[in-house]
PDBQT receptor file of N, H, CA, C and O in Angstrom, charges set to zero:
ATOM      1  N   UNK A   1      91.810 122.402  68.537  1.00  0.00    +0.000 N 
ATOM      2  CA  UNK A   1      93.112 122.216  69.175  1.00  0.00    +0.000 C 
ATOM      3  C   UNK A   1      93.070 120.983  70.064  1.00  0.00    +0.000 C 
ATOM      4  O   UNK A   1      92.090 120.321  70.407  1.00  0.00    +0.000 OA
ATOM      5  N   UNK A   2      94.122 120.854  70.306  1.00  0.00    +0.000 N 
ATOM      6  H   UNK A   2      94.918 121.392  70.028  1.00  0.00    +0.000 HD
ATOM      7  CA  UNK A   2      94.286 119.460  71.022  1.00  0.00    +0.000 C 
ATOM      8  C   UNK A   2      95.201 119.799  72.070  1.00  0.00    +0.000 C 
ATOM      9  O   UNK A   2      96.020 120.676  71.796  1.00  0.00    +0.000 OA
ATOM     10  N   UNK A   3      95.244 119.163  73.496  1.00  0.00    +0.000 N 
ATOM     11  H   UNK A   3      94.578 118.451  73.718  1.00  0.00    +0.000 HD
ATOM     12  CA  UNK A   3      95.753 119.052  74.393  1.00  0.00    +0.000 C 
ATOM     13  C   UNK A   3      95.738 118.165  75.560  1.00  0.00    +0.000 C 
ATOM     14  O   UNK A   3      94.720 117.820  76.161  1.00  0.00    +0.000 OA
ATOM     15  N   UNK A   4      96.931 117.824  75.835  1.00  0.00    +0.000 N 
ATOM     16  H   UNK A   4      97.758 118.104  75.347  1.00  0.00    +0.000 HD
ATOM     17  CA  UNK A   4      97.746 116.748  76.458  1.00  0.00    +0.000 C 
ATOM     18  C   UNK A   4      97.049 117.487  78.480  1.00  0.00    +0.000 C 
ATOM     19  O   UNK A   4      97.327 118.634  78.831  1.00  0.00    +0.000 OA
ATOM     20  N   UNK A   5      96.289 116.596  79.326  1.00  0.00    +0.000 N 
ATOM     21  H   UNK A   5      96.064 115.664  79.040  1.00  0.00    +0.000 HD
ATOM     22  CA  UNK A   5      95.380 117.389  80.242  1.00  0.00    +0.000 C 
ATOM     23  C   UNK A   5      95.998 116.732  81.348  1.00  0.00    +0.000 C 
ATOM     24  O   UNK A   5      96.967 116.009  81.116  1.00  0.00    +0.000 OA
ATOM     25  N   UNK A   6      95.547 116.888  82.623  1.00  0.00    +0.000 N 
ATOM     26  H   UNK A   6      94.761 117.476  82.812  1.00  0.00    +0.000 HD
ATOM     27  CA  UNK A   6      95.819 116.027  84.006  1.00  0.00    +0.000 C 
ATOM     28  C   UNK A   6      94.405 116.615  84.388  1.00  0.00    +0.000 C 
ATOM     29  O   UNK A   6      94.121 117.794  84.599  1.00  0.00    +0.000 OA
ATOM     30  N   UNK A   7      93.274 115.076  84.437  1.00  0.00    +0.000 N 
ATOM     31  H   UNK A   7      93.505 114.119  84.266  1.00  0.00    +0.000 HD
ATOM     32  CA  UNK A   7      91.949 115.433  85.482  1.00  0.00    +0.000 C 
ATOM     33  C   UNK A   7      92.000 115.215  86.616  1.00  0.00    +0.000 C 
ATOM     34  O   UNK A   7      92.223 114.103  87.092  1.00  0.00    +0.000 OA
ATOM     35  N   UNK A   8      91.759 116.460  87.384  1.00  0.00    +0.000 N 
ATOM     36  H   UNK A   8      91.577 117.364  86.997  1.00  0.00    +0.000 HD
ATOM     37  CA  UNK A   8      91.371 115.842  88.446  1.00  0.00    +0.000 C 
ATOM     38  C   UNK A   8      91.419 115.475  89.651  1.00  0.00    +0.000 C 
ATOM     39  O   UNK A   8      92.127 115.321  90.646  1.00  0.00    +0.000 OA
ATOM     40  N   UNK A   9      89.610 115.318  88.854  1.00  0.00    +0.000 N 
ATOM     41  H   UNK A   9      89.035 115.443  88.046  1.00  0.00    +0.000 HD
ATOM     42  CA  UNK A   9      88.884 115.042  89.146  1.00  0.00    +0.000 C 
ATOM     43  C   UNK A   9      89.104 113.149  89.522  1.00  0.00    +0.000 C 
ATOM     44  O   UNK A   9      88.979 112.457  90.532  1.00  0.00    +0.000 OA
ATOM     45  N   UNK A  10      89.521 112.871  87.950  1.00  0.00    +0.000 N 
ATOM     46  H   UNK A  10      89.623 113.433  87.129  1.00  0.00    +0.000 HD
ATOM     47  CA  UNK A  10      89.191 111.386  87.646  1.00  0.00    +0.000 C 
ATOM     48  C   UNK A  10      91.038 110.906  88.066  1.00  0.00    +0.000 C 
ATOM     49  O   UNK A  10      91.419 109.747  87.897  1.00  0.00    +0.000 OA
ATOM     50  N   UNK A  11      91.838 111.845  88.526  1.00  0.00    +0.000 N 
ATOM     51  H   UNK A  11      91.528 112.786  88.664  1.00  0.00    +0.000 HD
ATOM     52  CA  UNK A  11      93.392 111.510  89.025  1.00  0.00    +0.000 C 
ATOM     53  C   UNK A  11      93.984 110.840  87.712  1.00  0.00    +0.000 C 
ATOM     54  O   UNK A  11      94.641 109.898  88.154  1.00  0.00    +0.000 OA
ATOM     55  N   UNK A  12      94.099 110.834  86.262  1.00  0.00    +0.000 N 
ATOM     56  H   UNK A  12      93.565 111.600  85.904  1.00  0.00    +0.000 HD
ATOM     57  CA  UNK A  12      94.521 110.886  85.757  1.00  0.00    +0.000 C 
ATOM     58  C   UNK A  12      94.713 111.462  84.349  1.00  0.00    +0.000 C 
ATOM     59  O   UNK A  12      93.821 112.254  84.045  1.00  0.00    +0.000 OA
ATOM     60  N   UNK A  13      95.856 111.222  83.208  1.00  0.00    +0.000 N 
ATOM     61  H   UNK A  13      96.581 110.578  83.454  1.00  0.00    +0.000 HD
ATOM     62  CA  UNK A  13      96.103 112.218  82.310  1.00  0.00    +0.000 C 
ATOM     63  C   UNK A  13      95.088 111.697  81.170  1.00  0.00    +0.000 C 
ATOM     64  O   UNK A  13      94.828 110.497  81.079  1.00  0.00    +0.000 OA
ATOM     65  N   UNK A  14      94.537 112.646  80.317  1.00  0.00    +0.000 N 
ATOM     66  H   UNK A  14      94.748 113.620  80.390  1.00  0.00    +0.000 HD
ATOM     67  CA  UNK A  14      93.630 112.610  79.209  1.00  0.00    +0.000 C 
ATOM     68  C   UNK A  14      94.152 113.350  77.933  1.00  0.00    +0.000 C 
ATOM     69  O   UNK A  14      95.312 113.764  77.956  1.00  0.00    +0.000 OA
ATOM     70  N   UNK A  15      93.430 113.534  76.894  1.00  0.00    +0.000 N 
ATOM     71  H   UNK A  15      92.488 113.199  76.876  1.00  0.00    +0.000 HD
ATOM     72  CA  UNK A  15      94.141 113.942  75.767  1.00  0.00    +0.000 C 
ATOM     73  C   UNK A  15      92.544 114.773  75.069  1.00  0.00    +0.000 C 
ATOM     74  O   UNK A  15      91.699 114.077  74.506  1.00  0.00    +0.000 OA
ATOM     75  N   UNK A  16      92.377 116.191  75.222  1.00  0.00    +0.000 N 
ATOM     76  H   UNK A  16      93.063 116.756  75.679  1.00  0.00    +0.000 HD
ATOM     77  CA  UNK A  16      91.134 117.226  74.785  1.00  0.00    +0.000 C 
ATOM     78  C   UNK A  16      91.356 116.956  72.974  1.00  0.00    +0.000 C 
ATOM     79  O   UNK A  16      92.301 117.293  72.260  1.00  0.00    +0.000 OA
ATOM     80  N   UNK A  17      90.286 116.340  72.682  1.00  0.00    +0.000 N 
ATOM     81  H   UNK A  17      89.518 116.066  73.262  1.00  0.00    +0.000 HD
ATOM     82  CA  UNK A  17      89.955 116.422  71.319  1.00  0.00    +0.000 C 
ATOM     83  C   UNK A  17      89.014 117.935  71.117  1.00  0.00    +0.000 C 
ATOM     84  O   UNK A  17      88.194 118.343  71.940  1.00  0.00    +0.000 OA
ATOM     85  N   UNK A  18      89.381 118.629  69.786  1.00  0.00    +0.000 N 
ATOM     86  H   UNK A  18      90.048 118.297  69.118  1.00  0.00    +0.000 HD
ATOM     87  CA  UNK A  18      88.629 119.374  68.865  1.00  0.00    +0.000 C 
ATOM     88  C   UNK A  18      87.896 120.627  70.491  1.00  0.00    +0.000 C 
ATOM     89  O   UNK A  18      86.771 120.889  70.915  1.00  0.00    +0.000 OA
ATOM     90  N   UNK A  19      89.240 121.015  70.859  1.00  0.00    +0.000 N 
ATOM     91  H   UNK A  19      90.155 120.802  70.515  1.00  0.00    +0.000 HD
ATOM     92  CA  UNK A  19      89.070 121.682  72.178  1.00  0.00    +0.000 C 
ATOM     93  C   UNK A  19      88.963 123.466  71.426  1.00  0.00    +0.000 C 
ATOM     94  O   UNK A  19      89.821 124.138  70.854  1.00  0.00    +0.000 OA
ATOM     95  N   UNK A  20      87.446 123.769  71.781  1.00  0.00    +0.000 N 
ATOM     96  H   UNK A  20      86.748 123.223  72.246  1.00  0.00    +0.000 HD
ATOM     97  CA  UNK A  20      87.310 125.288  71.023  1.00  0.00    +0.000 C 
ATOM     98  C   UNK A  20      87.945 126.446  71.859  1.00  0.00    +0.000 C 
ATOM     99  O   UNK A  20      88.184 127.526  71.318  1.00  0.00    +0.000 OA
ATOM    100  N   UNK A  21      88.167 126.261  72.937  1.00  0.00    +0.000 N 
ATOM    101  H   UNK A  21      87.973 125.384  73.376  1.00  0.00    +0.000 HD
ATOM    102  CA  UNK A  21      88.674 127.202  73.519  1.00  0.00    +0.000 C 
ATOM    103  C   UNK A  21      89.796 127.557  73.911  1.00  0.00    +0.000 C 
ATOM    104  O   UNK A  21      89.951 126.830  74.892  1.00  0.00    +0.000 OA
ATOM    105  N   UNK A  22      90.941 128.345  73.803  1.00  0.00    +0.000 N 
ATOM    106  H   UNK A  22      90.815 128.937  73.006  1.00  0.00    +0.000 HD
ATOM    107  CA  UNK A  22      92.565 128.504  73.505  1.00  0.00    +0.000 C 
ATOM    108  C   UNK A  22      92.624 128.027  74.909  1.00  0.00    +0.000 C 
ATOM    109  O   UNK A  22      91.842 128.396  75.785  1.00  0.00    +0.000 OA
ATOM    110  N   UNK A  23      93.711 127.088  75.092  1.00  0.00    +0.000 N 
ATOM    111  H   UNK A  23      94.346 126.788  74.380  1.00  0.00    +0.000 HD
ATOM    112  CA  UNK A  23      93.882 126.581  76.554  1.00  0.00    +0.000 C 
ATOM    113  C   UNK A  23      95.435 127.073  77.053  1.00  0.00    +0.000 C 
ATOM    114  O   UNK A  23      96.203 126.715  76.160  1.00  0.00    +0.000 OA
ATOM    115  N   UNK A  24      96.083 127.659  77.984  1.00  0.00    +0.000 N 
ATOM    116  H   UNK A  24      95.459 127.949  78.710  1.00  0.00    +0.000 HD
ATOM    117  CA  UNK A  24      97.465 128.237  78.150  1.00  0.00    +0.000 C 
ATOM    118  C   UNK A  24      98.082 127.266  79.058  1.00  0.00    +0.000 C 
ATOM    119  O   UNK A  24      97.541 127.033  80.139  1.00  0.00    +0.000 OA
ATOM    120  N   UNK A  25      99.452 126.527  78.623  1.00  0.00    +0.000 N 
ATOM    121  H   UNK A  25      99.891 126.717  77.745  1.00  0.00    +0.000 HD
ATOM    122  CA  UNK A  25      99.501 125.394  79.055  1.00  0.00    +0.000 C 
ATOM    123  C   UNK A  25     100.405 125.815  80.737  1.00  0.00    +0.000 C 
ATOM    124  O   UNK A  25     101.154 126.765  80.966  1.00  0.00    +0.000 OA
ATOM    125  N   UNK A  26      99.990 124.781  81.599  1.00  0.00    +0.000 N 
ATOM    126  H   UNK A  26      99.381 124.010  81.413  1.00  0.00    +0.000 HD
ATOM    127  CA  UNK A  26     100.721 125.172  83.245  1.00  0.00    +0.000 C 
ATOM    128  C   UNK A  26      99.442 125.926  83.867  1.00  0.00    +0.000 C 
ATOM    129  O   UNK A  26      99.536 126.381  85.007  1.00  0.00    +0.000 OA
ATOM    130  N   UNK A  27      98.068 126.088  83.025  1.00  0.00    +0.000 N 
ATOM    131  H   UNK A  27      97.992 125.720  82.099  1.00  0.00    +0.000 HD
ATOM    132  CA  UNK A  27      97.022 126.636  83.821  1.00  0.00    +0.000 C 
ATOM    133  C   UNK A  27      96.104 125.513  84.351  1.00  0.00    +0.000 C 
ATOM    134  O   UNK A  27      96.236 124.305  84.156  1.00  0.00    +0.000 OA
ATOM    135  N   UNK A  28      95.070 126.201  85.117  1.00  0.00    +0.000 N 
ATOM    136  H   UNK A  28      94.962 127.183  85.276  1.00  0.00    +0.000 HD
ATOM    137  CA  UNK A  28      94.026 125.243  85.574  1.00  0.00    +0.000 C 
ATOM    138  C   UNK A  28      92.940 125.759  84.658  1.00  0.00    +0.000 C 
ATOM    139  O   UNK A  28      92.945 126.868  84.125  1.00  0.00    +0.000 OA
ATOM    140  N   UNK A  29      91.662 124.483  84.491  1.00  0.00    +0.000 N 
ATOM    141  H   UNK A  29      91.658 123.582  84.924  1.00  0.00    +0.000 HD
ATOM    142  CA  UNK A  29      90.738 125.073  83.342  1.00  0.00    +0.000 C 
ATOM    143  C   UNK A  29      89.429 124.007  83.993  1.00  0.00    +0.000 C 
ATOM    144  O   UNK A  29      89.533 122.828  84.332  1.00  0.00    +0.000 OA
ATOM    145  N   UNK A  30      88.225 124.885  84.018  1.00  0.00    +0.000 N 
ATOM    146  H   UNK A  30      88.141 125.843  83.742  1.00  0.00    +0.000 HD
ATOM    147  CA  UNK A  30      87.095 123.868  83.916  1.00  0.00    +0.000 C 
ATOM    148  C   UNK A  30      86.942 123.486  82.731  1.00  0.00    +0.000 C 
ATOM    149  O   UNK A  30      87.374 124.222  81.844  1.00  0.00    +0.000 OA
ATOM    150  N   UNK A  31      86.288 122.236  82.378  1.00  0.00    +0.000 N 
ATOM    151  H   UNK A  31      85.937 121.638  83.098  1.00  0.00    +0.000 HD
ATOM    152  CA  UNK A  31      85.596 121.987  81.308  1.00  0.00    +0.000 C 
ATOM    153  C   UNK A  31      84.878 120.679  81.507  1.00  0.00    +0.000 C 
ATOM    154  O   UNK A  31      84.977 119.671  82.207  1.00  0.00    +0.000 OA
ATOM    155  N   UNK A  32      83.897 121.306  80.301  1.00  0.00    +0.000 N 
ATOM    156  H   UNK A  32      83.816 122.124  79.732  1.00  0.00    +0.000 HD
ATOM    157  CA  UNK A  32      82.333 119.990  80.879  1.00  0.00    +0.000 C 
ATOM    158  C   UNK A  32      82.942 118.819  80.060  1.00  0.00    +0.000 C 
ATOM    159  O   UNK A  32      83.333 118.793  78.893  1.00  0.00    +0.000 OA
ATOM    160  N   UNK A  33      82.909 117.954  80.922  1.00  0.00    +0.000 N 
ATOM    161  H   UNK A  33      82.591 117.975  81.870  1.00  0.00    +0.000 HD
ATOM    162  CA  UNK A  33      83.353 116.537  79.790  1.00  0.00    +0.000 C 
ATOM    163  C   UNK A  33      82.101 115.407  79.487  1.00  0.00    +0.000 C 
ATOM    164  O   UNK A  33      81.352 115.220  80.446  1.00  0.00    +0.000 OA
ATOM    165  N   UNK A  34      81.922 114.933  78.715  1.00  0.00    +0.000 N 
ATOM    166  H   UNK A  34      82.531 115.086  77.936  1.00  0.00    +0.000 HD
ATOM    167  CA  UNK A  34      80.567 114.496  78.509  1.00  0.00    +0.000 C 
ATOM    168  C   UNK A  34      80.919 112.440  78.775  1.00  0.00    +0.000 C 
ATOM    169  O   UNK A  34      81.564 111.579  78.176  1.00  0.00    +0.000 OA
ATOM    170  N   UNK A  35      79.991 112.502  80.076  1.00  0.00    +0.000 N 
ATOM    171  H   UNK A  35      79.466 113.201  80.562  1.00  0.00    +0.000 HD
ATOM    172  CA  UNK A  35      79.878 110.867  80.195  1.00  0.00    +0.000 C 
ATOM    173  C   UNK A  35      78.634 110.501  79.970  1.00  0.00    +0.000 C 
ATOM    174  O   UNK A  35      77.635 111.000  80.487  1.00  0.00    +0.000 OA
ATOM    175  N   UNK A  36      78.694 109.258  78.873  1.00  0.00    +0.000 N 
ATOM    176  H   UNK A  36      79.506 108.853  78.453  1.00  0.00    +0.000 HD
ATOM    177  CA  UNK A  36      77.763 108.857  78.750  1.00  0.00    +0.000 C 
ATOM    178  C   UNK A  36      76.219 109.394  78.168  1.00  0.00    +0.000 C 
ATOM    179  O   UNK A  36      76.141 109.472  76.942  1.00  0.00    +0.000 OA
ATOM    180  N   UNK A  37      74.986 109.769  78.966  1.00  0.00    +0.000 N 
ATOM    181  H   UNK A  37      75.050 109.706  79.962  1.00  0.00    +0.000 HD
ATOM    182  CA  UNK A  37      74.371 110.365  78.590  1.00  0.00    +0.000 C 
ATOM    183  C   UNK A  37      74.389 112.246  79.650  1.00  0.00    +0.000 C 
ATOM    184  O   UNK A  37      73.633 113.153  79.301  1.00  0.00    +0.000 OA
ATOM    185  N   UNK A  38      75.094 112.356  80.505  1.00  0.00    +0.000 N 
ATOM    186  H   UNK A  38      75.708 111.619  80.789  1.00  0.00    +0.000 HD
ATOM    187  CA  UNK A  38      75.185 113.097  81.678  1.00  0.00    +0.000 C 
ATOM    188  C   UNK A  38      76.699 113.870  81.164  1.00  0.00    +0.000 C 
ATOM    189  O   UNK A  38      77.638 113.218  80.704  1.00  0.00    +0.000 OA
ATOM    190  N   UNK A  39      76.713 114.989  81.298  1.00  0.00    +0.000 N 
ATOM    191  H   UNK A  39      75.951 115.519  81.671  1.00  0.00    +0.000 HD
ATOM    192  CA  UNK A  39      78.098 116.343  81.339  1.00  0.00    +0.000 C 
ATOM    193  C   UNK A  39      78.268 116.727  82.466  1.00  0.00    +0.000 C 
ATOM    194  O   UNK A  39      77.392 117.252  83.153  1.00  0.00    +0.000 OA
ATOM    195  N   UNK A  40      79.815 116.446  82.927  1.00  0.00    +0.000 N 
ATOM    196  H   UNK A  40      80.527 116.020  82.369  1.00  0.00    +0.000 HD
ATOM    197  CA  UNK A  40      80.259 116.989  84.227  1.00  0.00    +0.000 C 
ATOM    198  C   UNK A  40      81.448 117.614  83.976  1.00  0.00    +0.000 C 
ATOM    199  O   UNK A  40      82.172 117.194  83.073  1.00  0.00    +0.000 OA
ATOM    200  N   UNK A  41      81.872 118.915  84.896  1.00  0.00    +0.000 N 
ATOM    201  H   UNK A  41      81.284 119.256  85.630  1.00  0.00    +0.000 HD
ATOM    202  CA  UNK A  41      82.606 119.599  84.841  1.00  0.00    +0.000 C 
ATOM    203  C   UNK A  41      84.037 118.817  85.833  1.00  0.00    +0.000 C 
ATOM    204  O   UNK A  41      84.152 118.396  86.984  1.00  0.00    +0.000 OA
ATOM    205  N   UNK A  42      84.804 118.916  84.817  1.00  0.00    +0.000 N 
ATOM    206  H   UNK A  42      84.710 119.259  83.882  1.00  0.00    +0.000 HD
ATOM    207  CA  UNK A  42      86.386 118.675  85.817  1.00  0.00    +0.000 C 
ATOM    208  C   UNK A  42      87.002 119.848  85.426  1.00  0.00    +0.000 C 
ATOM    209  O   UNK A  42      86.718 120.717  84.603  1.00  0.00    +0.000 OA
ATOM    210  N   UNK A  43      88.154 119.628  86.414  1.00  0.00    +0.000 N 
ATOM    211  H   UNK A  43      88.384 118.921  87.083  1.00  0.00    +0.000 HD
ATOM    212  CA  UNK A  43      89.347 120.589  86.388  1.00  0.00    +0.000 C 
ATOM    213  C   UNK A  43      90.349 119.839  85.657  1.00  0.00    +0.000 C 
ATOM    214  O   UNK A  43      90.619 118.698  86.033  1.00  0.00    +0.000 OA
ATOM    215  N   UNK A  44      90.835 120.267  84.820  1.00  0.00    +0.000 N 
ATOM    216  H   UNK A  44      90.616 121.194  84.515  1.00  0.00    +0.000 HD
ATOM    217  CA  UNK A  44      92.526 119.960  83.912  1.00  0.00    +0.000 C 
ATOM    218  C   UNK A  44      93.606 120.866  84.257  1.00  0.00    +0.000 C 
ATOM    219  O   UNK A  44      93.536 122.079  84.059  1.00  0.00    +0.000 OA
ATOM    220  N   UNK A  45      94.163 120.538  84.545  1.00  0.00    +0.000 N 
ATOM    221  H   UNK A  45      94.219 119.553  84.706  1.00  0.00    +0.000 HD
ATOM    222  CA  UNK A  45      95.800 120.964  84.589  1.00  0.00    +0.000 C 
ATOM    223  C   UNK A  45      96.494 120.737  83.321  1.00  0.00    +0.000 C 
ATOM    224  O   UNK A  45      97.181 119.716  83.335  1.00  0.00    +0.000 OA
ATOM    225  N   UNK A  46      96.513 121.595  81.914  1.00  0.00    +0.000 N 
ATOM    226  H   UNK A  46      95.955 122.424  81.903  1.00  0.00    +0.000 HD
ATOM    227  CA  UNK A  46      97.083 121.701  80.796  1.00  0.00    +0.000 C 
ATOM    228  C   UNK A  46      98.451 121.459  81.168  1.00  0.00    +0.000 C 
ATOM    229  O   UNK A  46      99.089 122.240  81.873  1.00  0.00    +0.000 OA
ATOM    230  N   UNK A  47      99.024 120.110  80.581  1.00  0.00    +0.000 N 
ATOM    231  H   UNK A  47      98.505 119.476  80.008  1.00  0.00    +0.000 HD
ATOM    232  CA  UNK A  47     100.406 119.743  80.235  1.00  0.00    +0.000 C 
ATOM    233  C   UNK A  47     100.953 120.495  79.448  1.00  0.00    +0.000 C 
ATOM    234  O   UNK A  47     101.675 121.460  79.699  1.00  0.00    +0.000 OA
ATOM    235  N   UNK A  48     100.425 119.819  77.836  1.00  0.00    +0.000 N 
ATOM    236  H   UNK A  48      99.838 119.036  77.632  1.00  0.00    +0.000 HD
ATOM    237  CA  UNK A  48     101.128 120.449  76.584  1.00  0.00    +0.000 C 
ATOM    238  C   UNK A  48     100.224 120.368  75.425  1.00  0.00    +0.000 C 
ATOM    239  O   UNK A  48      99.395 119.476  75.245  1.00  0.00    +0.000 OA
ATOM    240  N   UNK A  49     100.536 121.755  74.360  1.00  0.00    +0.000 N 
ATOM    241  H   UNK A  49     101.209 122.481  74.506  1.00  0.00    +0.000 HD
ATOM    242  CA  UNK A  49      99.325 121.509  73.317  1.00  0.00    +0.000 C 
ATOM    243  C   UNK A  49      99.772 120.446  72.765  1.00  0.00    +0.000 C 
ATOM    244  O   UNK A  49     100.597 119.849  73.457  1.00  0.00    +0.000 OA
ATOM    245  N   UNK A  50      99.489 119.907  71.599  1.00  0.00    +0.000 N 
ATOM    246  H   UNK A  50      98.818 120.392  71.037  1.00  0.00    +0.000 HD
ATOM    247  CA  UNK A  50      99.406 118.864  70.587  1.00  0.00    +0.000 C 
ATOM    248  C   UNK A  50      99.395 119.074  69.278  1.00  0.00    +0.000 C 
ATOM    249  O   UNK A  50      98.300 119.434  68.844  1.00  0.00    +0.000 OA
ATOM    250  N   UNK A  51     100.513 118.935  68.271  1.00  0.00    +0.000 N 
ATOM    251  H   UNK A  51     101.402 118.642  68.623  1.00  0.00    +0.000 HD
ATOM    252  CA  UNK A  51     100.048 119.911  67.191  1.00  0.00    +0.000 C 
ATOM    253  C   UNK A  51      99.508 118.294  66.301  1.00  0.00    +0.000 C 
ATOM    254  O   UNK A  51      99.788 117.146  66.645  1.00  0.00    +0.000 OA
ATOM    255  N   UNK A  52      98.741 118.707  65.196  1.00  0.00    +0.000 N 
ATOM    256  H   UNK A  52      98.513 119.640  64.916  1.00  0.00    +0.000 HD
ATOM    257  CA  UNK A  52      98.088 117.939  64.782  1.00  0.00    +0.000 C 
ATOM    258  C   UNK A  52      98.806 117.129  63.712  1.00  0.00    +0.000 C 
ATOM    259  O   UNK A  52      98.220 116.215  63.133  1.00  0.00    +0.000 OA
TER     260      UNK A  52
């Protein structure tokens, strides 16, 4: 699934590729986002899903 996000962490909007876990949109959600060689957890604020 795909979804339209607000980090943040990083203060702006992102877009969750091949996201395994059902996300309910208007919630808050951790998820580990992977930089570089290092995974850190932000918070998203789910906008809207994305249909494919």
């Amino acid at each position: 699934m795909r979804y339209k996000v607000y980090d943040e962490e990083d203060k702006k909007e992102r877009t969750l590729e091949e996201c395994v876990t059902p996300l309910e949109v208007g919630s808050v959600g951790r998820v580990q986002v992977k930089k570089g060689d290092t995974r850190e957890v932000h918070h998203f604020r789910v906008l809207e899903e994305l249909k494919a």
